[in-house]
C-alpha positions in Angstrom: 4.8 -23.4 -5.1 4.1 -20.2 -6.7 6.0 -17.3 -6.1 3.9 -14.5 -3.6 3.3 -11.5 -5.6 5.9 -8.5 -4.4 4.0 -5.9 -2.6 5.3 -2.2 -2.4 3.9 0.1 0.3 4.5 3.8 0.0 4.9 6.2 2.4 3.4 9.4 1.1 3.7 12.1 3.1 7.1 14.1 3.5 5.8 16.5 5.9 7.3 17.7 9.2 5.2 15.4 12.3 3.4 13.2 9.7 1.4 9.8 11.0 2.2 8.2 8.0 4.6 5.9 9.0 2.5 4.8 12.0 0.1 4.0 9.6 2.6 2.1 7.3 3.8 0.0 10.3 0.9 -1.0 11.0 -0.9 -1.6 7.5 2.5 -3.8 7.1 1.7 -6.0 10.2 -2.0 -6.5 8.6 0.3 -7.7 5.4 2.6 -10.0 6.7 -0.2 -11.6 8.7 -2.1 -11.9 5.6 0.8 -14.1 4.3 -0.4 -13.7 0.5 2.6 -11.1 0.0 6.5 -10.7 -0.4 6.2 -7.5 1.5 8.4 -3.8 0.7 8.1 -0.2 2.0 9.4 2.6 0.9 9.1 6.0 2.9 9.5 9.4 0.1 10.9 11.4 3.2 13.8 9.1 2.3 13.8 9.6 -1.7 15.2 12.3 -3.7 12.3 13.5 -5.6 12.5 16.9 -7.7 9.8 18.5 -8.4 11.3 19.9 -11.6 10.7 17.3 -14.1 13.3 16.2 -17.4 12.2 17.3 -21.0 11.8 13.5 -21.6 8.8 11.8 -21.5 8.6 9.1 -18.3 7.5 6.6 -21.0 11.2 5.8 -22.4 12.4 3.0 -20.9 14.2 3.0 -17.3 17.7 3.3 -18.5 16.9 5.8 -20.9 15.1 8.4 -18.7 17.2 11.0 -16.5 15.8 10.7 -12.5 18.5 11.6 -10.0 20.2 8.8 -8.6 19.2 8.9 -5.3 15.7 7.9 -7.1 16.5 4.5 -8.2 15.5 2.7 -4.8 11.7 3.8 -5.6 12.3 3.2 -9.3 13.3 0.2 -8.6 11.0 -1.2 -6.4 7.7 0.4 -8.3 9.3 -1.6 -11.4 9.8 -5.1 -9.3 6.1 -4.6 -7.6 3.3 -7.2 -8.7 0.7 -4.4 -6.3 1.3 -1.2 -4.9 -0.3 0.3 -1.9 -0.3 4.4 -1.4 -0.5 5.7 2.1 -1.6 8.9 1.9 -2.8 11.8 4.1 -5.3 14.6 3.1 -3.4 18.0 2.4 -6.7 20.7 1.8 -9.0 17.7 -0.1 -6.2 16.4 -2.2 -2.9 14.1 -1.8 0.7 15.8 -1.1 3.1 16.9 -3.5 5.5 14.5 -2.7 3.4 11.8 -3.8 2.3 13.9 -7.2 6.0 13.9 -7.8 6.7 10.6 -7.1 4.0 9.3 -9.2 5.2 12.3 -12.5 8.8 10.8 -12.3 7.5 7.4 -13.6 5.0 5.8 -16.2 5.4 2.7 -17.3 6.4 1.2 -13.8 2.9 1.6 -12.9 1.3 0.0 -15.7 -1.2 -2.9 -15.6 -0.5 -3.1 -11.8 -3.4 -2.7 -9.2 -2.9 -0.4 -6.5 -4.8 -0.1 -3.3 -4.9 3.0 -0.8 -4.6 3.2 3.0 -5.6 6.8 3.5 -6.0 9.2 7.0 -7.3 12.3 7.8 -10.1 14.9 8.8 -13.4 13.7 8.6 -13.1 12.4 5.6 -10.4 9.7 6.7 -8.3 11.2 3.5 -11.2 10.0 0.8 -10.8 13.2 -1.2 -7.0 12.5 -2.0 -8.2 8.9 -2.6 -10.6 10.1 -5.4 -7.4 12.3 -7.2 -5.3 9.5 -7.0 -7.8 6.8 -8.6 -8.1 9.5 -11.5 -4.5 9.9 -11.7 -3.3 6.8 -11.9 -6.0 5.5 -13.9 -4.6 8.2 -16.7 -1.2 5.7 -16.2 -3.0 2.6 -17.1 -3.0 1.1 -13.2 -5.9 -0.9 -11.9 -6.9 0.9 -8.3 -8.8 -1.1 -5.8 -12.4 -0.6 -5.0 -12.2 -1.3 -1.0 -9.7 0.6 0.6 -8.6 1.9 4.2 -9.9 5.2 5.4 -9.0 6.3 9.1 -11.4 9.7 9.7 -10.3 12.0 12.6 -7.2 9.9 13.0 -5.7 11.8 16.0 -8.8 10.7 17.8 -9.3 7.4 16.8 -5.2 5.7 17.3 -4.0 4.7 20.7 -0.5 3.2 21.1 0.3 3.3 17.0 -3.0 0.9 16.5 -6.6 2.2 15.1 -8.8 1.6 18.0 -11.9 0.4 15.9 -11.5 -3.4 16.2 -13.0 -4.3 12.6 -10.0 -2.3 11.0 -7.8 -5.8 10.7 -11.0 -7.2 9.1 -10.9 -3.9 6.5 -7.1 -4.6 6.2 -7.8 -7.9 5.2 -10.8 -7.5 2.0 -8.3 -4.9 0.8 -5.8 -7.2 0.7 -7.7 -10.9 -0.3 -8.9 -7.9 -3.7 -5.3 -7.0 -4.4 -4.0 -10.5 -4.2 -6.2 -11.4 -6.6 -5.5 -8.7 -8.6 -1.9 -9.0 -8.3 -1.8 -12.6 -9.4 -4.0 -12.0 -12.6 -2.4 -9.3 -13.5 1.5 -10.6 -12.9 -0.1 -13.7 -15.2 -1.5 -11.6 -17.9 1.9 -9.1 -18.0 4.0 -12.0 -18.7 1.6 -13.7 -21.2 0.6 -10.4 -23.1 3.0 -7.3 -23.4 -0.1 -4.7 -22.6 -1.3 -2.2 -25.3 0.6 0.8 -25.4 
């Protein structure tokens, strides 16, 4: 049987009274139901992210570049990850700092990897920091996934940790059958073809 591809869910948002990890529960639930996944989260509030960056290019490889140890559980994991998913709010129609960071401490981790977004917000359900992000992390050679989750006017819209529109599982789910397949062609064409630098 094949091994699942290793899904990383990220936390975004560092901020004082953030929903993000309501969101990340239950985006994970709509994972592990999904089944297609080996499923990890990591939360930023809980990594030490500088927002002073080294001389050093993030392109040398892992061992060579200097990132605080307290680091090397998000280093790690973004390395491991066959798909990455990005939970983000919307700070003033862009992402937070503390994902910007998190993303500028790392390069090659990201590379040749799709990555999907589960974002919340204002009316626009966070779709402004969705469109940054795609640019961004299309500059670091990710693939980003067309359909993703956007929860508009989220403090309206969640009752008991869970979105109350009932077509959100189904939402959850076409995000997640795209980045399965994406993960899998992907982790098949990384260990057949070292990608372009």
């Amino acid at each position: 049987m094949e091994n699942k591809p290793k899904l990383l869910i990220i936390v975004g948002s560092v901020r004082e009274g953030r929903f993000g990890p309501v969101v990340t529960s239950w985006f994970t639930e709509q994972a592990g139901a999904h089944g297609g996944f080996e499923v990890d989260v990591v939360d930023l509030a809980e990594i030490d992210i500088p927002l002073a960056l080294p001389a050093a290019s993030p392109k040398a490889p892992a061992d060579e570049y200097p990132r605080p140890a307290g680091m090397a559980p998000l280093t790690s994991a973004l390395a491991s990850a066959d798909a990455i998913v990005l939970v983000t709010p919307e700070y003033n129609h862009s992402y937070p700092a503390s994902l910007k960071a998190a993303i500028d401490w790392h390069f090659t981790q990201w590379t040749a990897k799709p990555v999907a977004f589960v974002s919340y917000g204002g009316a626009a359900g966070g779709r402004h920091a969705v469109l940054h992000l795609e640019n961004v992390l299309t500059e670091l050679h990710a693939v980003t996934i067309r359909d993703g989750l956007a929860f508009p006017n989220y403090f309206l819209t969640w009752r008991d940790d869970r979105p109350t529109d009932p077509d959100a599982p189904g939402y959850a789910k076409v995000l997640l059958d795209q980045l399965s397949w994406w993960a899998h062609a992907l982790r098949s064409a990384r260990e057949t073809t070292p990608y372009p630098a």
